[in-house]
C-alpha positions as CSV (number, residue, x, y, z in Angstrom):
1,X,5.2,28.7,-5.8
2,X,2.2,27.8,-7.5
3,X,0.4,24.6,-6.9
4,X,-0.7,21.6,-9.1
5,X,-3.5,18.8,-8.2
6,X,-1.7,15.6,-9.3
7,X,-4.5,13.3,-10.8
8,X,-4.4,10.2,-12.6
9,X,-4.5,12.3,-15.7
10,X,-1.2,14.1,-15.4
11,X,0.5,12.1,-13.1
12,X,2.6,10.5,-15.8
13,X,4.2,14.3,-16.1
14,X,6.2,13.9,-12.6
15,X,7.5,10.2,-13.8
16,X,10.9,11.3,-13.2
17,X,10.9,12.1,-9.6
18,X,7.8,9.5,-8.4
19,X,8.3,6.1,-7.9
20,X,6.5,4.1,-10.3
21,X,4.6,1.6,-7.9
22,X,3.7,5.1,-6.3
23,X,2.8,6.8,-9.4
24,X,0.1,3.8,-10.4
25,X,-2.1,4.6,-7.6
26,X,-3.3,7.5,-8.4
27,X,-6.3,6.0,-10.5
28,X,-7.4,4.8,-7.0
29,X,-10.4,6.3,-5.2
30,X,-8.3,7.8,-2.0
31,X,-5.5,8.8,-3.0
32,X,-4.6,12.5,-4.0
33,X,-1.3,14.5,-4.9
34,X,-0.1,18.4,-5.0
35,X,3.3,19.6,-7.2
36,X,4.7,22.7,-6.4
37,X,6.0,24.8,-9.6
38,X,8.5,27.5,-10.3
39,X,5.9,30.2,-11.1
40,X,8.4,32.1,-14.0
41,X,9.5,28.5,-15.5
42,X,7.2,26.0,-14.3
43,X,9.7,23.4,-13.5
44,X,8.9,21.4,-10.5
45,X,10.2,22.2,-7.3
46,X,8.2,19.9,-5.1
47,X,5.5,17.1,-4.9
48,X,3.2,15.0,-2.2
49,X,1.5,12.2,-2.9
50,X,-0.6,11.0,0.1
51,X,-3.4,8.2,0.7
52,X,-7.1,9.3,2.9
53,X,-7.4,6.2,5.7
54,X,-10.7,5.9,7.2
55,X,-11.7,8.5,4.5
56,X,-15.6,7.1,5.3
57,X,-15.9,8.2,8.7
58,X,-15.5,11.6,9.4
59,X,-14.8,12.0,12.8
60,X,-11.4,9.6,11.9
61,X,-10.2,10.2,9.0
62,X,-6.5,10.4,8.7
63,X,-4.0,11.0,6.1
64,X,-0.3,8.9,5.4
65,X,2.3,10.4,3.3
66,X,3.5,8.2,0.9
67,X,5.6,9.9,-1.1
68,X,7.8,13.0,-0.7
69,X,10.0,15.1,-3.2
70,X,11.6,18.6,-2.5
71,X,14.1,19.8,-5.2
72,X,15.8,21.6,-2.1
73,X,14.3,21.7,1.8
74,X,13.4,25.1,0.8
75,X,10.3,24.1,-1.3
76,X,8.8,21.9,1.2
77,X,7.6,23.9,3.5
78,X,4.9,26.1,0.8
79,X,3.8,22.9,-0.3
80,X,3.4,21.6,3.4
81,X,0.9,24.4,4.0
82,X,-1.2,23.5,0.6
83,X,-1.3,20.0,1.7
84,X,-2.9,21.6,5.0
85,X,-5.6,23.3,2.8
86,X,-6.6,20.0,1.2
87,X,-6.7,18.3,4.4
88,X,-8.5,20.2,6.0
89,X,-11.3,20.2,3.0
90,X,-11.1,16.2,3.4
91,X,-11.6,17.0,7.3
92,X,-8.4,14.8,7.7
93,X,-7.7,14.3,12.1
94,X,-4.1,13.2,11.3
95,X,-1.4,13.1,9.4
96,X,1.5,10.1,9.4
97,X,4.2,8.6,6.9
98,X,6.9,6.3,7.2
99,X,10.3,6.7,5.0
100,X,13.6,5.1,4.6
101,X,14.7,8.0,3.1
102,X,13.8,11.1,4.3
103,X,16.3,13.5,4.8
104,X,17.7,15.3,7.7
105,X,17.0,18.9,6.1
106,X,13.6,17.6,4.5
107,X,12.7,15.9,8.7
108,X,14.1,19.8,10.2
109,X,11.2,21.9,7.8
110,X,8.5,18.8,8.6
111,X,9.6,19.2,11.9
112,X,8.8,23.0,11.9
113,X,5.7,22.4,10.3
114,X,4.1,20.3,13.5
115,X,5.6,16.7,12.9
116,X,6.7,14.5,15.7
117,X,9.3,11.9,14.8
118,X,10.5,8.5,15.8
119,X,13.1,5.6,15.0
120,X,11.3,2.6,13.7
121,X,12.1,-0.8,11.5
122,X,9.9,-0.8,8.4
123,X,6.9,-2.3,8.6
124,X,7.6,-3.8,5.1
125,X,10.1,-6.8,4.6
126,X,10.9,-7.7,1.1
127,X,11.8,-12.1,0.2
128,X,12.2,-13.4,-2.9
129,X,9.9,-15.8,-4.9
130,X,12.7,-18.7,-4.3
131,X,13.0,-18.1,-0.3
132,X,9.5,-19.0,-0.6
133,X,9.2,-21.8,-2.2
134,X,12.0,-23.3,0.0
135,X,9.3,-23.1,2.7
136,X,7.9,-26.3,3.8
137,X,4.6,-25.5,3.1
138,X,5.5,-25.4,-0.2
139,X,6.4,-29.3,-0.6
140,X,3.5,-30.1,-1.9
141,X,1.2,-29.3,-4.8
142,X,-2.3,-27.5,-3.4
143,X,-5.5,-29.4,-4.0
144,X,-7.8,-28.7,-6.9
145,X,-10.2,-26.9,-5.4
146,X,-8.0,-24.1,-5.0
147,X,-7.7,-21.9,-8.3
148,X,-6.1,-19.3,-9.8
149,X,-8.5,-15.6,-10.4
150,X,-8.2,-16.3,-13.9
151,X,-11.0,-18.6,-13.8
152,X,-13.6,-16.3,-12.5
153,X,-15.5,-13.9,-13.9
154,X,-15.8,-10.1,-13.7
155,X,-19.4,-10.5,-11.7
156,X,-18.3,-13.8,-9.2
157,X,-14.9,-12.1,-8.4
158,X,-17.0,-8.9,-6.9
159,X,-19.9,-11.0,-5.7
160,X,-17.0,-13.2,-3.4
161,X,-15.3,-10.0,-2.8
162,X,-18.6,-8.6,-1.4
163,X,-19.0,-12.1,0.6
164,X,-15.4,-11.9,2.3
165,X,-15.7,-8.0,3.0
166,X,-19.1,-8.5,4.7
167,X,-16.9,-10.7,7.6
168,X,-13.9,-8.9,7.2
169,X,-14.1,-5.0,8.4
170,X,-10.0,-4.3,8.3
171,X,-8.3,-5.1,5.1
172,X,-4.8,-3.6,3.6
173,X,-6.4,-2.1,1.5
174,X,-9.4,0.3,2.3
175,X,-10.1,0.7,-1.6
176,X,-10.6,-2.8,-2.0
177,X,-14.1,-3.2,-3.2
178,X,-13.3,-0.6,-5.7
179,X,-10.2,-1.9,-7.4
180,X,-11.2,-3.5,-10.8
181,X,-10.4,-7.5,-10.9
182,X,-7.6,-6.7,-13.6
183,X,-5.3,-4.8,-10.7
184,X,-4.7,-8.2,-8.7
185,X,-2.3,-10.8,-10.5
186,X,-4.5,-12.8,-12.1
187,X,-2.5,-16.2,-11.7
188,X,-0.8,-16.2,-8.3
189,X,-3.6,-14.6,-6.9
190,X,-6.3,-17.4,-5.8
191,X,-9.4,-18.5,-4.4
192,X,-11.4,-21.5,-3.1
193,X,-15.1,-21.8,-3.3
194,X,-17.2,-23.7,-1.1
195,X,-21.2,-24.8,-2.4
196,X,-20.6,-23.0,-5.1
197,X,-19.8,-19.4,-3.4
198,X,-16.1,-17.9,-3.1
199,X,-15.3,-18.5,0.8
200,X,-11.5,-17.5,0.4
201,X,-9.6,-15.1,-1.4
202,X,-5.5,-14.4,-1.7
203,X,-5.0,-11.6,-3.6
204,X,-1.6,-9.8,-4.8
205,X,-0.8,-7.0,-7.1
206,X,2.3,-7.0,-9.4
207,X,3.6,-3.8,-9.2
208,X,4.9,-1.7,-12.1
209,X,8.7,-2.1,-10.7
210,X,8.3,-5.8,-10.5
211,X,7.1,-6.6,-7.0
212,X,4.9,-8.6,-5.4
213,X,2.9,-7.6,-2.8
214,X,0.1,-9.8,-1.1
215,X,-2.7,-7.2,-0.5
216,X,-5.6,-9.8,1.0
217,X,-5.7,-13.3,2.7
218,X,-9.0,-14.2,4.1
219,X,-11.4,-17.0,4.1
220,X,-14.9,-17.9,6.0
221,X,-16.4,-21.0,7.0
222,X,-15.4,-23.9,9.4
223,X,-12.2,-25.0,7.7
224,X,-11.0,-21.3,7.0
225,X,-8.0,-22.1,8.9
226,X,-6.9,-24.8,6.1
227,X,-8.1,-23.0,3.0
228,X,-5.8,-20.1,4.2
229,X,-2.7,-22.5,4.4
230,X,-4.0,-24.2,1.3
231,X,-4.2,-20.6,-0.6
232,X,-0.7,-19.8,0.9
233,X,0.7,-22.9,-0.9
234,X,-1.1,-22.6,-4.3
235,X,0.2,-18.8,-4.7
236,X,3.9,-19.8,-3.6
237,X,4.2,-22.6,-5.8
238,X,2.4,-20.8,-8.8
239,X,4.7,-18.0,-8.3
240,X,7.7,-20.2,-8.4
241,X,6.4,-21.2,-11.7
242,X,5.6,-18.3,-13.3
243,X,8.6,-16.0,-12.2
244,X,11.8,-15.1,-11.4
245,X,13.5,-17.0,-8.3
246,X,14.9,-13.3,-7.4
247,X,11.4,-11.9,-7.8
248,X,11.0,-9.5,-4.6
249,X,7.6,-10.0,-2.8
250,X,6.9,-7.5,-0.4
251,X,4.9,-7.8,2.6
252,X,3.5,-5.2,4.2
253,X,3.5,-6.0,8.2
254,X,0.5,-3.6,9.0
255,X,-0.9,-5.8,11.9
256,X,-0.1,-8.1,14.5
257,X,-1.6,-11.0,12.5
258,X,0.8,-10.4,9.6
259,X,3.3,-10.1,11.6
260,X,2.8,-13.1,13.2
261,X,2.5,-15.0,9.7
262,X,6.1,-13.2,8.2
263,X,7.6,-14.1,11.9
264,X,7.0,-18.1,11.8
265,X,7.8,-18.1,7.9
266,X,10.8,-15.8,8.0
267,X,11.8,-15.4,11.4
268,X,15.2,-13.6,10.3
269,X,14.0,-11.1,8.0
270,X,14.1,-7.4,8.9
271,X,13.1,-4.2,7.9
272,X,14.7,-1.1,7.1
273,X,15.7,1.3,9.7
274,X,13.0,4.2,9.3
275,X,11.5,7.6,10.6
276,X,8.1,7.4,11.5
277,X,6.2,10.7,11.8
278,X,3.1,12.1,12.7
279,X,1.0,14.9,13.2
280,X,-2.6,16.4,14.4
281,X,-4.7,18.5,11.2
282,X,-6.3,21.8,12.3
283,X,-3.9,23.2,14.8
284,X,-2.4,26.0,13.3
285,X,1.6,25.5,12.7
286,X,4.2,28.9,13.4
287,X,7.5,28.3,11.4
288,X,10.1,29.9,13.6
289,X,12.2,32.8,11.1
């Protein structure tokens, strides 16, 4: 099998076997990809696409699969040990994924290869625009102080990015400061500025496919508390205006705080059923014959 770095460059040559909200983030500063090809054809037999966590500190740096693609289980399992070369270059400590879709063969060759697995819900629960805006929060309009992105420039969007990173040391999104303003929706996705500085920011990406996902909800200050509930209500209600009713928006339950949030809005709403799995880098993996 001969091996392929996927870059933002080519990556638009795999589009038929990688999700397109996958595919996008390539032209992001942590993320990296390998293709495994037919050597006598070079048709694809294989692909990883995977996301460095913590990829500042070297001691912690870990890895999460985010998307996996074997024409048969057979072709995994050489482009397993590739992916083992490159994280070991990126001095990557351990390895993880969830999927909803992984199957059994694909989990049996991962398995061989040093993975641990367990049964888990999703962290991800997907409403729609209207299931928001039926929420009471969003009775009412938002006050004027709270505006859309749009409104800021290039320079104040980054200089109250910088503000609400220096207080904020865990977001979604370790990349964050490095996205360029035009990635976040520039019309659901808000601020509110306080003496004339950005103080809050709720951010959310439109992905290719359509989704919404809220990436960043944060705000500093004495009444942070309210400018986050008054964010929440200016995004939901310019949502409702600007799309779809069926419009999915996907929230990504990554910590207890989120969780909390999704829980009191949408106390029903479940995940998928989904295999979590996980590994250590640098131990050195024997695939029974």
């Amino acid at each position: 099998m001969d091996l392929k770095a996927i870059f933002e460059d080519n990556i638009n040559d795999y589009s038929d076997h990688v999700d397109c909200d996958i595919a996008e983030n390539m032209e992001r500063v942590f993320f990296r990809g390998l293709a495994g090809h037919d050597p006598d054809d070079d048709s694809l037999l294989s692909l990883l696409i995977w996301e460095l966590k913590s990829a500042q500190d070297s001691e912690n740096t870990g890895s999460e699969l985010k998307w996996i693609y074997a024409a048969d289980p057979s072709f995994l399992a050489p482009l397993i040990e590739g992916y083992e070369k490159e994280a070991h270059n990126e001095k990557v400590k351990r390895t993880f994924f969830e999927s909803t879709s992984l199957g059994k063969d694909d989990q049996t060759v991962l398995g061989e290869r040093g993975f641990s697995f367990s049964s888990v819900e999703s962290r991800n629960i997907d409403v729609t625009v209207d299931e928001c805006r039926a929420l009471s929060i969003a009775k009412k309009a938002a006050p004027s102080y709270v505006q859309s992105i749009h409104h800021l420039t290039v320079e104040e969007f980054f200089q109250g990015l910088m503000n609400i990173l220096f207080r904020y040391d865990n977001p979604a999104l370790e990349d964050l400061a490095y996205l360029p303003k035009r990635w976040f929706e520039q019309f659901v996705s808000c601020y509110i500025k306080t003496d004339n500085k950005v103080t809050g920011f709720l951010l959310v990406h439109a992905c290719p496919s359509g989704i919404l996902t809220p990436v960043l909800l944060f705000a500093v200050g004495p009444d942070s508390r309210m400018s986050l509930v008054e964010m929440l209500r200016f995004s939901i209600r310019k949502a409702a205006e600007i799309y779809p009713g069926d419009t999915v928006i996907r929230i990504n339950r990554r910590d207890g705080s989120v969780t909390a949030l999704s829980n009191k809005f949408f106390p029903n709403k479940k995940g998928e059923p989904a295999i979590a799995g996980e590994r250590t880098e640098g131990c050195r993996y024997v695939v029974p014959h």
